[in-house]
KOLPANU-910207 format. One line per field, with one value per atom (N, C-alpha, C, O): x, y, z; atom name; residue number from 1; residue in three letters. Coordinates in Angstrom, 1 decimal. Example, Ala and Ser with C-alpha at 12.3 -4.5 7.8 and 13.67 -1.06 7.14 Angstrom:
% KOLPANU-910207
c1 <- [13.2 / 12.3 / 13.2 / 14.2 / 12.8 / 13.7 / 12.9 / 13.4]
c2 <- [-5.7 / -4.5 / -3.3 / -3.3 / -2.2 / -1.1 / 0.0 / 1.1]
c3 <- [7.8 / 7.8 / 7.8 / 8.5 / 7.1 / 7.1 / 7.9 / 8.0]
atomo <- [N / CA / C / O / N / CA / C / O]
num <- [1 / 1 / 1 / 1 / 2 / 2 / 2 / 2]
residuo <- [ALA / ALA / ALA / ALA / SER / SER / SER / SER]
This chain:
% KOLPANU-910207
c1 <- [-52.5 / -52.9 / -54.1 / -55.0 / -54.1 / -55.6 / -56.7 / -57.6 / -56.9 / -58.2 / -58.4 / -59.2 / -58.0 / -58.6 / -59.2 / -60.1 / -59.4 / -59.4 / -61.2 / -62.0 / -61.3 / -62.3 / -62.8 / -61.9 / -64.0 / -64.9 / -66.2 / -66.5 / -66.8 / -68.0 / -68.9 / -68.8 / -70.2 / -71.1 / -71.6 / -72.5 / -71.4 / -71.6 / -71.5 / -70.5 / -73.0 / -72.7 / -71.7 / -71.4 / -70.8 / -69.7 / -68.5 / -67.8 / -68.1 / -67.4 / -67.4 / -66.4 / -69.3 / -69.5 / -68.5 / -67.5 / -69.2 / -68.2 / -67.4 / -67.5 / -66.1 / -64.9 / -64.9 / -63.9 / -66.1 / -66.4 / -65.5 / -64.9 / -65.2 / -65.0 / -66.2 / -67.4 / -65.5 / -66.5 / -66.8 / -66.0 / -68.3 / -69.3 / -68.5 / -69.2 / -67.6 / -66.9 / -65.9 / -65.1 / -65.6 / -64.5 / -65.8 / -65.7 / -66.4 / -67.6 / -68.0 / -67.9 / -68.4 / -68.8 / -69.9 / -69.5 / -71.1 / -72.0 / -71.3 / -70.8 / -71.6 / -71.1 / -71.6 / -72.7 / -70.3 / -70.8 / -70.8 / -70.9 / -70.7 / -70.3 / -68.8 / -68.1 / -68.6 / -67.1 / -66.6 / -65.5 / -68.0 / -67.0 / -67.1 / -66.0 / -67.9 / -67.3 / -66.1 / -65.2 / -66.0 / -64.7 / -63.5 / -62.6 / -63.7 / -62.6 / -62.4 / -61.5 / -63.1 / -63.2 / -62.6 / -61.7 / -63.1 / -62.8 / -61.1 / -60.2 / -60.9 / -59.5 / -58.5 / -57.5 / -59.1 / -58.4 / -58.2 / -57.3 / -59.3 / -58.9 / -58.2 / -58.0 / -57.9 / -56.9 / -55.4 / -54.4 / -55.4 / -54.2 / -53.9 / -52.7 / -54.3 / -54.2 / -54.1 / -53.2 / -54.8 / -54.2 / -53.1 / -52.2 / -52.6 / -51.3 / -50.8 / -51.1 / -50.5 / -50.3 / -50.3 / -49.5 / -51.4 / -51.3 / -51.8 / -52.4 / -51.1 / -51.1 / -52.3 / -52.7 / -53.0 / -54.7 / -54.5 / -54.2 / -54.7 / -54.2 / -56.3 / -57.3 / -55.9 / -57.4 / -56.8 / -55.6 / -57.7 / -58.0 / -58.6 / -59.6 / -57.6 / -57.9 / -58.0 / -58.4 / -57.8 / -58.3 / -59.5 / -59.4 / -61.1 / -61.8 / -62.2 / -63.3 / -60.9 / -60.6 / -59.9 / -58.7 / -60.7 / -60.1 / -59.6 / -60.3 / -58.3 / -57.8 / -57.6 / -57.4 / -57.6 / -57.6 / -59.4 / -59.8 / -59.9 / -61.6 / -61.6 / -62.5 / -61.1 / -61.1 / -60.9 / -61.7 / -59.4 / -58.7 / -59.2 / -58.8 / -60.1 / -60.8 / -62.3 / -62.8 / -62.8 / -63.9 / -63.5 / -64.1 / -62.1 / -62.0 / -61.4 / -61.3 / -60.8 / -60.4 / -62.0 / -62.1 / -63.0 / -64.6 / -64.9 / -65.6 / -64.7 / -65.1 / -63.6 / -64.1 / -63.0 / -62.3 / -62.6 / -63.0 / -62.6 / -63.4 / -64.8 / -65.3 / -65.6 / -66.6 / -66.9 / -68.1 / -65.6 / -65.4 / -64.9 / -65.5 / -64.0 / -63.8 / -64.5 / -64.3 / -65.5 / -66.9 / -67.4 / -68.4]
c2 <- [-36.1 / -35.8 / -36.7 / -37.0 / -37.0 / -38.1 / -36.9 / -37.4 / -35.9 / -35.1 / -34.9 / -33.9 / -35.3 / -35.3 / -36.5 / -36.6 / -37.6 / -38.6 / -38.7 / -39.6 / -37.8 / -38.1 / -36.8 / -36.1 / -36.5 / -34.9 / -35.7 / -36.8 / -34.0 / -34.3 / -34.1 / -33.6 / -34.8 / -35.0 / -33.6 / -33.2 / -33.1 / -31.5 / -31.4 / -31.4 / -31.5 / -31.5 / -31.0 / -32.1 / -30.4 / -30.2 / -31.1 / -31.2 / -31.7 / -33.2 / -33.4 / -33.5 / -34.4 / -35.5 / -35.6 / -36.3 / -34.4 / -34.5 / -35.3 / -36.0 / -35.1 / -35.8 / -37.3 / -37.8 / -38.3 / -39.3 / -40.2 / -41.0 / -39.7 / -41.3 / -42.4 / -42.3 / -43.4 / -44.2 / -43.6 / -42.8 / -44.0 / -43.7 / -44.2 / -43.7 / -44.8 / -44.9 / -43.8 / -44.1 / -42.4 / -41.6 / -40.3 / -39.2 / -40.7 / -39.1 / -39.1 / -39.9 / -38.0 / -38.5 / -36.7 / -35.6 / -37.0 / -35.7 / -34.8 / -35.0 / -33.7 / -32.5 / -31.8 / -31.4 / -32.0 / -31.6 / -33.0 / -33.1 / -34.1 / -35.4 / -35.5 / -35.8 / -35.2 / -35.3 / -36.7 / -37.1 / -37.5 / -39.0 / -39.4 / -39.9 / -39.6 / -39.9 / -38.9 / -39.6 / -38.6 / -37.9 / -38.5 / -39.2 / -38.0 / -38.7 / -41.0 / -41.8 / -41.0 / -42.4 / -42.8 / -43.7 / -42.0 / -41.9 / -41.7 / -42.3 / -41.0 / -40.7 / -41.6 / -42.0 / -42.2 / -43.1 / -44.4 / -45.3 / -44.2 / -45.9 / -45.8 / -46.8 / -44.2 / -44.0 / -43.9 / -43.8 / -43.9 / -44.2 / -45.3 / -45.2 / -46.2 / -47.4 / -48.0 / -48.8 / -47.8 / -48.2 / -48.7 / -47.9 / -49.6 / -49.2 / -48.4 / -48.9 / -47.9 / -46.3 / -46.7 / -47.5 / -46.2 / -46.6 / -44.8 / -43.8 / -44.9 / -43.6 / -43.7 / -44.7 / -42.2 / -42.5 / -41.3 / -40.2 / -41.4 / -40.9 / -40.1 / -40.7 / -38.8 / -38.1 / -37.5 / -37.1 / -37.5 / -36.8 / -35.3 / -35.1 / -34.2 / -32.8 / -32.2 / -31.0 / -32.7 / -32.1 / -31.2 / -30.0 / -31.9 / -30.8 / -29.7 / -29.4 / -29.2 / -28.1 / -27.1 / -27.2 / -25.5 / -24.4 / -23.8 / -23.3 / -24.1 / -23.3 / -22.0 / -21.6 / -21.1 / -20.1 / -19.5 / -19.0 / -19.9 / -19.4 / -20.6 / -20.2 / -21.3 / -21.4 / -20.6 / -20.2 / -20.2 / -19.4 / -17.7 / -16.8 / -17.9 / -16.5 / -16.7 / -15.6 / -17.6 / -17.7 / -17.8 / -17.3 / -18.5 / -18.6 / -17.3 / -17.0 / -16.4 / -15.0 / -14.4 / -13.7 / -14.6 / -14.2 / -14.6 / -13.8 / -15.4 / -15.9 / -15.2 / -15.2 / -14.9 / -14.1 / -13.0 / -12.7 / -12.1 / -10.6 / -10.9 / -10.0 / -11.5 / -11.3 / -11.7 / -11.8 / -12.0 / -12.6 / -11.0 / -10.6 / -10.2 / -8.6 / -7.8 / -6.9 / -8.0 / -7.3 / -6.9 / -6.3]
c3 <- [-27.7 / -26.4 / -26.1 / -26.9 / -24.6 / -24.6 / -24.5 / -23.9 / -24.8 / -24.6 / -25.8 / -25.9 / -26.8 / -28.7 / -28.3 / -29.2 / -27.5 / -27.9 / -27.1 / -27.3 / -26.3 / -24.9 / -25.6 / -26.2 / -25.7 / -26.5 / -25.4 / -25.2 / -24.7 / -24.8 / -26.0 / -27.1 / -25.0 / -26.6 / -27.1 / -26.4 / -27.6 / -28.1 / -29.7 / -30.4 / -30.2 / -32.2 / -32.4 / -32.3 / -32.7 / -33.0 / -32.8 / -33.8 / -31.8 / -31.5 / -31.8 / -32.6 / -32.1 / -32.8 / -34.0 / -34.1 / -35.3 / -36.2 / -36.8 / -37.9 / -35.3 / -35.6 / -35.7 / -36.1 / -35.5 / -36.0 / -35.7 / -36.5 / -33.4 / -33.4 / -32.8 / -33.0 / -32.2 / -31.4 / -30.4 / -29.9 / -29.8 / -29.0 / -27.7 / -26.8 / -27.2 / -25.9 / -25.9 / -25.1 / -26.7 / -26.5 / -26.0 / -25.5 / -26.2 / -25.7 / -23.5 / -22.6 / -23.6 / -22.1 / -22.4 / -23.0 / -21.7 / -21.9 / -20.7 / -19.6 / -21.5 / -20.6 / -19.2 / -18.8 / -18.5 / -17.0 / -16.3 / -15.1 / -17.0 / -16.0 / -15.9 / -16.8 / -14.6 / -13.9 / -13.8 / -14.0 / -13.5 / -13.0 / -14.2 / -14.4 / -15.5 / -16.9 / -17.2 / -17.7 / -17.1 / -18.0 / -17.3 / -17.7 / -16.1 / -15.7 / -15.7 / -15.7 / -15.6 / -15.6 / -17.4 / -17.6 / -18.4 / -20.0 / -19.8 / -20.5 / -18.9 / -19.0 / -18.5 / -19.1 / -17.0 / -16.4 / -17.5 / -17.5 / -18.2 / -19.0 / -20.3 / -21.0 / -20.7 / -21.7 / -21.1 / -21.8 / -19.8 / -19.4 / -19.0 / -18.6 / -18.9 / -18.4 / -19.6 / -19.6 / -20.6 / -22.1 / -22.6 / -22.2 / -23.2 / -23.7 / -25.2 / -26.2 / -25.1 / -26.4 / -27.3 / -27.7 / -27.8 / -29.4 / -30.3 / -29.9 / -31.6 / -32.2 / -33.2 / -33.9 / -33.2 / -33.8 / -34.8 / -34.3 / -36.0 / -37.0 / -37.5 / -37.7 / -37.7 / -37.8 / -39.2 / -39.3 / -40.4 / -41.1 / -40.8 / -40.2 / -41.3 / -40.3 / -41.8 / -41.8 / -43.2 / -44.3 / -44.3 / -44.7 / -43.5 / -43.8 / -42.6 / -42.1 / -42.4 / -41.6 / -41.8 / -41.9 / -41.9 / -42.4 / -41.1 / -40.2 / -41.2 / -40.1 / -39.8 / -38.6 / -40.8 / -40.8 / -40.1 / -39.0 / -40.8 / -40.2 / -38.6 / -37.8 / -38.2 / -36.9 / -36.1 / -35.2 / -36.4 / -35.7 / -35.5 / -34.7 / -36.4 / -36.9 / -35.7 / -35.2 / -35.5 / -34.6 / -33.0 / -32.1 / -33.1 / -31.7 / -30.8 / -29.5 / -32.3 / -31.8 / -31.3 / -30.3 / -32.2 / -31.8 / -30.8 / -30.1 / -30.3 / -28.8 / -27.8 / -26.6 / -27.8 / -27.1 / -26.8 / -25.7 / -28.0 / -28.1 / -27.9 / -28.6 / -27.4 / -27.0 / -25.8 / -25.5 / -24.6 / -23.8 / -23.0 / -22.0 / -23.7 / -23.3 / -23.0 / -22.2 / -23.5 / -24.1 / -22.8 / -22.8]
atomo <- [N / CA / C / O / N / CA / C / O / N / CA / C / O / N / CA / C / O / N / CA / C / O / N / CA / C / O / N / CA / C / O / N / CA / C / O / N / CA / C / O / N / CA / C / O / N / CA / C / O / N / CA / C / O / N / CA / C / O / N / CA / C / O / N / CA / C / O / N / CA / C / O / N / CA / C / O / N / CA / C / O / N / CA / C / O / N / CA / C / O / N / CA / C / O / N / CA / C / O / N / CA / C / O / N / CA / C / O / N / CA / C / O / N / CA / C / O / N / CA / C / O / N / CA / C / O / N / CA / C / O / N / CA / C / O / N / CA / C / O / N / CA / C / O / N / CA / C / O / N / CA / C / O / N / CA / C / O / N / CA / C / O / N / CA / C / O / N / CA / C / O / N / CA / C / O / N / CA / C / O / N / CA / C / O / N / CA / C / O / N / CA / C / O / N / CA / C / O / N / CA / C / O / N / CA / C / O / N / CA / C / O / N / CA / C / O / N / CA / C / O / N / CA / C / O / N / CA / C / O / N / CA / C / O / N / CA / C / O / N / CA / C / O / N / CA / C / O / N / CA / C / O / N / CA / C / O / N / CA / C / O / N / CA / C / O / N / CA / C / O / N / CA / C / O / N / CA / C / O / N / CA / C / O / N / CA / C / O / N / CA / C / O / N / CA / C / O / N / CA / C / O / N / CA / C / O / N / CA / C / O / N / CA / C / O / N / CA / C / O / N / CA / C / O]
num <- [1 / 1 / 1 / 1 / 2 / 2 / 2 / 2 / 3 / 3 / 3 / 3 / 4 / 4 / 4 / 4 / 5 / 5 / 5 / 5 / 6 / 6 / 6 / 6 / 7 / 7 / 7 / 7 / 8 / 8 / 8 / 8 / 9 / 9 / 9 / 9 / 10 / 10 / 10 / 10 / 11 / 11 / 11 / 11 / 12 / 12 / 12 / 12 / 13 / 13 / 13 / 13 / 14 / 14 / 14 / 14 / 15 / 15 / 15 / 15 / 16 / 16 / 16 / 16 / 17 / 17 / 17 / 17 / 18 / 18 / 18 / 18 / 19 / 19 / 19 / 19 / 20 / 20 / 20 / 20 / 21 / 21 / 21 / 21 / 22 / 22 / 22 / 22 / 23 / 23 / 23 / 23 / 24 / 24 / 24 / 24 / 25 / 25 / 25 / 25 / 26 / 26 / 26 / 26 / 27 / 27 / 27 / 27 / 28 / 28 / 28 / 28 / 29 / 29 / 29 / 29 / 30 / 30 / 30 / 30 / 31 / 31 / 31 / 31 / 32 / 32 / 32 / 32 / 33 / 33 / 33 / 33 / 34 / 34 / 34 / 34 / 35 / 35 / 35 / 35 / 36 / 36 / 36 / 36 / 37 / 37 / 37 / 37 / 38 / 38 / 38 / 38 / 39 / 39 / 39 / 39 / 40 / 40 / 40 / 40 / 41 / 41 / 41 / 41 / 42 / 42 / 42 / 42 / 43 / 43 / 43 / 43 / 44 / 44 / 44 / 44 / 45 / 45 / 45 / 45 / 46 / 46 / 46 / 46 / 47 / 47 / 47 / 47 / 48 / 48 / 48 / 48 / 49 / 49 / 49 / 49 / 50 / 50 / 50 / 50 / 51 / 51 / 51 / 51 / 52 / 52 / 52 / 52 / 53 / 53 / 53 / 53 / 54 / 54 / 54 / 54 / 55 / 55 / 55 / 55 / 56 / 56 / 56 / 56 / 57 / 57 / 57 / 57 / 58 / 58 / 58 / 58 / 59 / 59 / 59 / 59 / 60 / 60 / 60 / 60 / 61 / 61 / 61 / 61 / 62 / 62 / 62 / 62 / 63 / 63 / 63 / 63 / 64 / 64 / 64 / 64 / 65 / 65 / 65 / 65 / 66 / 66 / 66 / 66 / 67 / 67 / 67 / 67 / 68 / 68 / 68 / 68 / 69 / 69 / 69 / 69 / 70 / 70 / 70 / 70 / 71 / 71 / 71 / 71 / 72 / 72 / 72 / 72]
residuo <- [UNK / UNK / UNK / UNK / UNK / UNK / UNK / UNK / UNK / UNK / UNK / UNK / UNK / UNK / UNK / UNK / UNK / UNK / UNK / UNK / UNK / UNK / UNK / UNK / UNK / UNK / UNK / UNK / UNK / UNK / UNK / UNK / UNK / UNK / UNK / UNK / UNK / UNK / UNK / UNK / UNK / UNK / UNK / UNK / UNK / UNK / UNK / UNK / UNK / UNK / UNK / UNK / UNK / UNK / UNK / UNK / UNK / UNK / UNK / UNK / UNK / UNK / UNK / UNK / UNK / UNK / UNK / UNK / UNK / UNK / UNK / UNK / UNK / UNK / UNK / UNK / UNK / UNK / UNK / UNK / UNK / UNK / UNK / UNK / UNK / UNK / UNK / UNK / UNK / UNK / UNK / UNK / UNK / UNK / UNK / UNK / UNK / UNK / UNK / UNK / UNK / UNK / UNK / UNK / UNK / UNK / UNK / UNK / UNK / UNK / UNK / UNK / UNK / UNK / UNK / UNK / UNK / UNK / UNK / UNK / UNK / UNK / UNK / UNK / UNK / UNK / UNK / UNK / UNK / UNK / UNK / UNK / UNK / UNK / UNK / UNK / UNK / UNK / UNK / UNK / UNK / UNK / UNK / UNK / UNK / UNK / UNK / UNK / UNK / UNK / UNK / UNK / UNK / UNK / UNK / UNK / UNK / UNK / UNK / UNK / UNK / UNK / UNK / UNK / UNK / UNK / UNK / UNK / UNK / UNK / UNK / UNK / UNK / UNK / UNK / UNK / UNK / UNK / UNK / UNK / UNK / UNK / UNK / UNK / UNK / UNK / UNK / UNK / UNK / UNK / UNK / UNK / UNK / UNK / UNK / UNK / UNK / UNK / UNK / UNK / UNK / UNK / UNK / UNK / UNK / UNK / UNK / UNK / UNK / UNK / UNK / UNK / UNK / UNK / UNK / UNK / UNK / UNK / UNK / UNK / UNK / UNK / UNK / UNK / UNK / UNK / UNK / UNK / UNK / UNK / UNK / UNK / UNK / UNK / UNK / UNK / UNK / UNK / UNK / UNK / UNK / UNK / UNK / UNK / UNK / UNK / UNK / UNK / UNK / UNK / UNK / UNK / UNK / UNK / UNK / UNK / UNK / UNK / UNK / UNK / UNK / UNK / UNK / UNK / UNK / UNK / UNK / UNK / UNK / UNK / UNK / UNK / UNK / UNK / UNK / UNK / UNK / UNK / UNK / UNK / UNK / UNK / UNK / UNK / UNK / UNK / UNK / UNK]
């Protein structure tokens, strides 16, 4: 999907450790979209992420926490 590819800058993104042209700071509408327009204009290429150091289970376990605390 091109929105793995575009993150705003938020320490947690970072992380994923790509290049500094896939970020756009958060709450800029015309970067993001402008990041977007030039991943489509692109021609397709497939971007292969190492997701090894990712516990999916405790993801899925935080993002259920941010739900239930969204009920609240």
């Amino acid at each position: 999907m091109l929105v793995f590819r575009i993150l705003y800058q938020h320490s947690a993104n970072l992380e994923v450790g790509l290049s500094s042209d896939c970020y756009f700071h958060c709450g800029d509408v015309g970067a993001l979209a402008a990041k977007l327009q030039k991943v489509i204009d692109e021609d397709y290429h497939h971007v292969q992420y190492d997701m090894a150091p990712y516990v999916w289970d405790r993801i899925a376990e935080q993002v259920m926490g941010v739900y239930e605390g969204l009920s609240e």
